[in-house]
MITOR-313297 format. One record per residue (C-alpha): x, z, y; residue in three letters. Coordinates in pm, whole numbers, plus 50000, padded with zeros to 5 digits. Each point is the difference from the previous one (the first is absolute). Example, Ala and Ser with C-alpha at 12.3 -4.5 7.8 and 13.67 -1.06 7.14 Angstrom:
# residues 2
REC       u       w       v   residu
REC   51230   50780   49550      ALA
REC   50137   49934   50344      SER
# end
This chain:
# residues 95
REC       u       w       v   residu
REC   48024   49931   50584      UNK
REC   49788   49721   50189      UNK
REC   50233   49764   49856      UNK
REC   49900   50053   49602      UNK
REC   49655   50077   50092      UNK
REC   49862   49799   50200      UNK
REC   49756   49681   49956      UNK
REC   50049   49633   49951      UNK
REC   50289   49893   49741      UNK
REC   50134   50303   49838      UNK
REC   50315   49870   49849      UNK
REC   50146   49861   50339      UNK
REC   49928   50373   50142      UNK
REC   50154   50133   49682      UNK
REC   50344   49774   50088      UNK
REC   49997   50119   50358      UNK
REC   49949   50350   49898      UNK
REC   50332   49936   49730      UNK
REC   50228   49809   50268      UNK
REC   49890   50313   50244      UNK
REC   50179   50197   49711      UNK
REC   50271   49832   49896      UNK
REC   50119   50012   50398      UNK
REC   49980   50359   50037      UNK
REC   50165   50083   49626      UNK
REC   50262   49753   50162      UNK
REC   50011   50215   50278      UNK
REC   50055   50338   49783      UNK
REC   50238   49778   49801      UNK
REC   50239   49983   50303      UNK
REC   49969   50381   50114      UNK
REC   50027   50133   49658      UNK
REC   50344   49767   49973      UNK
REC   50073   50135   50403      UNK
REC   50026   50371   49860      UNK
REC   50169   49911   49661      UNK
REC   50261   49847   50199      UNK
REC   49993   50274   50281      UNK
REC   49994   50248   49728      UNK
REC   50334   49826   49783      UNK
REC   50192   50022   50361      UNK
REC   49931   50376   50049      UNK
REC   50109   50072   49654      UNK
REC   50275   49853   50005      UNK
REC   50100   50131   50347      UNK
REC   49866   50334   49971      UNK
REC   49915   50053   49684      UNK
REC   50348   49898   49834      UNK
REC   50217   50275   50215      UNK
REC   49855   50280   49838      UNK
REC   50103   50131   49669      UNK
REC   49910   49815   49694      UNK
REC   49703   50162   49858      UNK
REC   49578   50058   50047      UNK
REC   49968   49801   50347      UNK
REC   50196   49666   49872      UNK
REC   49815   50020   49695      UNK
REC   49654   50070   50161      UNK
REC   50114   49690   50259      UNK
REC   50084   49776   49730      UNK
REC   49679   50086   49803      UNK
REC   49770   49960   50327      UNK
REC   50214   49645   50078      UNK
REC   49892   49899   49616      UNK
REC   49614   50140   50086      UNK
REC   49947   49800   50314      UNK
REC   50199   49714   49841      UNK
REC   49678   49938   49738      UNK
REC   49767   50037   50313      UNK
REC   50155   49687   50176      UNK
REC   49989   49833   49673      UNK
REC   49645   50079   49950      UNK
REC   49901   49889   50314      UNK
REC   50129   49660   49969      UNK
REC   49880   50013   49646      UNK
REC   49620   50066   50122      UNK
REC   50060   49750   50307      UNK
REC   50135   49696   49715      UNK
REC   49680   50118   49780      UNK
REC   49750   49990   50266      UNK
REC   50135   49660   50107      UNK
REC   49987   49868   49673      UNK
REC   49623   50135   49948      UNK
REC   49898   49814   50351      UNK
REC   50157   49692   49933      UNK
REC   49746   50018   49673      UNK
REC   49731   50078   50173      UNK
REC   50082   49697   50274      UNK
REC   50028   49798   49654      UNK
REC   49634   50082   49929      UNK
REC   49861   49976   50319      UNK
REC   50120   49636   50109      UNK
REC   49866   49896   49612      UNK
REC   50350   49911   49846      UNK
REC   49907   50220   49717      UNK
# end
């Protein structure tokens, strides 16, 4: 990535190359909730008029699954913006 290797100040590239990824886990932070919420309406159209049993439970536990992965993703996206903000800290010498 030209961004975290190239020349000059390295921390500046370092921020760009963190902002670069905090907009694109922000991106799979909005599809990941798109298909959670997609996923919730087919179960409970679809999935909810068949006999109680293996598919509702498989649904539910699939719903729960991609439930942490949304989290996750706005968990990495709050961590990575807390590391930048650090590292902008550092470079502009108020630490």
């Amino acid at each position: 990535m030209k961004i975290v290797r190239g020349g000059g100040r390295p921390l500046p590239g370092v921020v760009d190359a963190l902002e670069l990824l905090m907009h694109n886990v922000e991106a799979l932070h909005q599809l990941v909730t798109a298909v959670n919420e997609r996923a919730a309406q087919i179960r409970e159209r679809e999935v909810t008029e068949r006999p109680a049993g293996t598919a509702l439970e498989t649904m539910d536990s699939a719903l729960m699954t991609l439930g942490h992965g949304q989290e996750t993703a706005m968990t990495m996206h709050r961590l990575l913006s807390l590391g930048r903000r650090e590292l902008v800290l550092v470079d502009e010498g108020e630490v």
